[in-house]
C-alpha positions in Angstrom: 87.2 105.5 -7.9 88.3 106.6 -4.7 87.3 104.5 -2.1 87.8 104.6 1.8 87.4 101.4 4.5 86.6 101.4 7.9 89.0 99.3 9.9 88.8 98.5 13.7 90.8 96.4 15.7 89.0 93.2 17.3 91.1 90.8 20.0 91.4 87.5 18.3 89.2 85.0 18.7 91.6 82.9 20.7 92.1 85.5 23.2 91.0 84.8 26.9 88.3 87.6 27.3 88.5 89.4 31.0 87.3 92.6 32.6 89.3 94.9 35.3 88.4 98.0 37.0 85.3 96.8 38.8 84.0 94.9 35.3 83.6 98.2 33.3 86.8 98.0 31.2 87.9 95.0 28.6 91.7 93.8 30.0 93.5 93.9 27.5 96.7 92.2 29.0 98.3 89.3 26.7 95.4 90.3 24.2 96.5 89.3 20.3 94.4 92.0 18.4 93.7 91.0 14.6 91.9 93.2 12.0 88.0 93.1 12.2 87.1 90.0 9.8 84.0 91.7 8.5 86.6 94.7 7.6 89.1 93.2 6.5 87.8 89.7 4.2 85.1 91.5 3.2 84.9 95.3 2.6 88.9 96.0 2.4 89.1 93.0 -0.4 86.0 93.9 -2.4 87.8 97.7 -2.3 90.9 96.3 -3.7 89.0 94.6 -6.3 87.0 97.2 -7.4 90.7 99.0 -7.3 92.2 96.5 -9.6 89.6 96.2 -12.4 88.3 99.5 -12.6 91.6 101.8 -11.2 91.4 104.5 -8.0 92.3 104.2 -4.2 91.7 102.8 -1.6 92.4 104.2 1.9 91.8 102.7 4.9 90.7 104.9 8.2 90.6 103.6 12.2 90.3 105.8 15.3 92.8 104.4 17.9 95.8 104.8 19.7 99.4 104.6 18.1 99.5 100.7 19.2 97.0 100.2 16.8 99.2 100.8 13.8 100.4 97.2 13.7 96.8 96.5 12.8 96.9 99.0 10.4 100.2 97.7 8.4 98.2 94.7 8.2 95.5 96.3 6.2 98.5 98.1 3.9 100.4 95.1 3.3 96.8 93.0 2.0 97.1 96.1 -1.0 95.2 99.2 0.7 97.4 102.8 -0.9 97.3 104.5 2.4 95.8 104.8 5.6 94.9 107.4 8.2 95.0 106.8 11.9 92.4 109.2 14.1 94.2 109.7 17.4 91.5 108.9 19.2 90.3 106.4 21.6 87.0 105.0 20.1 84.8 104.8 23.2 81.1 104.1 21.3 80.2 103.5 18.1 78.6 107.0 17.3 82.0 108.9 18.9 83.4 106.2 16.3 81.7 107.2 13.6 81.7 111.1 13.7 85.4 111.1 13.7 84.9 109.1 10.3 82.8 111.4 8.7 84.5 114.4 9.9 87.5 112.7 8.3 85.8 112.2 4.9 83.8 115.4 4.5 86.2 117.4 2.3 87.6 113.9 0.8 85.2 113.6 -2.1 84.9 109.9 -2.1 83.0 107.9 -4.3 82.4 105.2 -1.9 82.7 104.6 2.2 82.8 100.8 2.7 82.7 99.0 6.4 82.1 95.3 7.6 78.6 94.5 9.0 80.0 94.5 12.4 82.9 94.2 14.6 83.1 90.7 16.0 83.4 92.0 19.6 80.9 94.4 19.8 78.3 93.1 16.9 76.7 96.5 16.9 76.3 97.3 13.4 76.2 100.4 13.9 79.0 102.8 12.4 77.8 102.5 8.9 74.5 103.6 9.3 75.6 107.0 11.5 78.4 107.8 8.8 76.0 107.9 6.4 73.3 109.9 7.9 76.8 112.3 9.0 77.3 112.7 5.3 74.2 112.6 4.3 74.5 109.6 1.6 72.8 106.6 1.0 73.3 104.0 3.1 72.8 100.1 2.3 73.6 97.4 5.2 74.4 93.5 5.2 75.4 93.6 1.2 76.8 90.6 0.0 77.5 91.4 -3.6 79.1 95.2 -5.1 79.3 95.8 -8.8 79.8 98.8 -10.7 77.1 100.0 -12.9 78.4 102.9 -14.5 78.6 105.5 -12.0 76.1 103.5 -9.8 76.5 100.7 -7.7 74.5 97.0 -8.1 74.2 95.3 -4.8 72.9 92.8 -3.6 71.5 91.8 0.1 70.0 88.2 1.7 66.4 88.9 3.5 63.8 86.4 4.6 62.9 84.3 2.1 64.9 85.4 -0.8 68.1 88.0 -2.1 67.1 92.0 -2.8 68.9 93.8 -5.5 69.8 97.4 -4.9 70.9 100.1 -7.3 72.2 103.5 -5.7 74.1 106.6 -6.7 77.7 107.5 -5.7 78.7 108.6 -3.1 77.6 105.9 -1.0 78.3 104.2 2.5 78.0 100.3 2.2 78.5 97.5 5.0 79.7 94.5 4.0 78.9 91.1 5.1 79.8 87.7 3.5 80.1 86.5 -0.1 81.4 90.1 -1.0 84.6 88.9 -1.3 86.7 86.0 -0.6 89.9 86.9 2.0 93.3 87.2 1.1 96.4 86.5 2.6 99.3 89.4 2.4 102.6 87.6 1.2 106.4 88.9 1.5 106.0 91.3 -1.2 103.0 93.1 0.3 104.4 92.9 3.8 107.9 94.7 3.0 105.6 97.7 0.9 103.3 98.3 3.6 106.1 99.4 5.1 106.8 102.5 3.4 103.5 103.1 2.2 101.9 106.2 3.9 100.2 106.1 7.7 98.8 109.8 8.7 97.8 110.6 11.4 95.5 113.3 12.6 94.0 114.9 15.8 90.5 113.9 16.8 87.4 116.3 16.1 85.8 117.5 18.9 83.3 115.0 18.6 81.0 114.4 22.2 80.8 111.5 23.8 76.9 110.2 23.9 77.5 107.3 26.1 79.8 104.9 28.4 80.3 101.4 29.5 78.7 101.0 32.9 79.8 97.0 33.6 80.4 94.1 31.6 79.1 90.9 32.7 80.5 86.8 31.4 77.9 84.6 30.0 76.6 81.9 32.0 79.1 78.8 32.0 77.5 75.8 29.4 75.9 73.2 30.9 77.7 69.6 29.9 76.6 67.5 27.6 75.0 64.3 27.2 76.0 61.7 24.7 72.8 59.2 23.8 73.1 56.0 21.8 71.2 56.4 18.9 69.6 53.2 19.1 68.3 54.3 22.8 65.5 56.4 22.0 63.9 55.9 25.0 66.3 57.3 27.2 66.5 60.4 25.1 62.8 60.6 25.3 63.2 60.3 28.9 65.7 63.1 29.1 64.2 65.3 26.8 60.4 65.2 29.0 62.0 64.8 32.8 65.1 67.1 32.7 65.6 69.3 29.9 61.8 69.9 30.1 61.0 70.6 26.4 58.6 67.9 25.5 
């Protein structure tokens, strides 16, 4: 089965976040970036799974800019075959996901995976587009991927309960958690992701639907109180006089 994940870079978690330029662009001064979680723990693992009982590849793809590759080697050295790096500087999620599916067009691959969302932007959005690019089936927030023949056997958590999917291959499939548990690359992946193939290719002349006007902090948290348990009174008092909600 060949297989391809979406990776993006996401600043880690730890990082001090700060705009420049008037509040309309992310500073990414003394920023650590880390593989997107959802990406990498979850749709990069179950790949290499699927890899390693079943046989195929797996390949990952990004769109970024050449100091992105650390990121990338990251995603080799957890087991991924190869990876391909889109030149480009991945200004929306639809600009994002064109690129992808230009990409994988003339690929023939059996199945696209990506996390749920990236954990900066939590728009959840570049599955569903490369999907509707390729026109494939598309199923979001999975949690569990089996093969079933040539078929997949998913499974998603809605309200109230857990659907079970079956679709054809090819497929696009977002992956959120309890697809797979994450993995830690030791010595020996570390030193072959080093050699391991990193292509890169020109972006597609993909347009730009839309751009970043300002970014704005949340509001500060307010403090908070401590009550004794035993005083329920003054919690009573608190809750009715100053927070207002009984």
């Amino acid at each position: 089965m060949k297989i391809l994940v979406c990776i993006s870079k996401s600043p880690d978690t730890t990082s001090k976040v700060a705009f420049i330029d008037g509040n309309t662009k992310f500073d990414e001064n003394g920023v650590q970036y880390i593989v997107n979680p959802y990406d990498e723990w979850y749709a990069l693992v179950r790949a290499l799974e699927i890899k390693e009982t079943s046989g195929g590849q797996v390949t990952i793809v990004t769109v970024g800019a050449a100091a992105d590759e650390a990121v990338i080697r990251k995603a080799l050295a957890i087991g991924a075959d190869e990876a391909v790096r889109i030149d480009a500087d991945p200004k929306d999620a639809y600009y994002t996901a064109m690129q992808i599916a230009e990409y994988a067009k003339s690929k023939d691959f059996d199945l696209i995976l990506t996390g749920k969302e990236t954990i900066n932007y939590n728009g959840s959005q570049v599955g569903g587009m490369i999907a509707e690019a390729l026109d494939l089936p598309f199923v979001s927030l999975a949690s569990k991927l089996d093969l079933n023949g040539v078929n997949l056997l998913l499974e998603r958590e809605i309200v109230g309960g857990v659907q079970i999917v079956e679709v054809a291959t090819p497929a696009v499939v977002s992956a959120a958690k309890g697809m797979a548990e994450q993995r830690i690359p030791n010595m020996r992946g570390i030193m072959a992701a080093r050699t391991k193939p990193l292509s890169v290719i020109a972006p597609f002349p993909i347009e730009e639907l839309t751009s970043f006007l300002s970014y704005t902090m949340p509001e500060a948290k307010s403090t908070v109180k401590l009550i004794n348990p035993e005083n329920m009174d003054e919690l009573v008092e608190l809750l009715h006089n100053e927070a207002k909600v009984i």
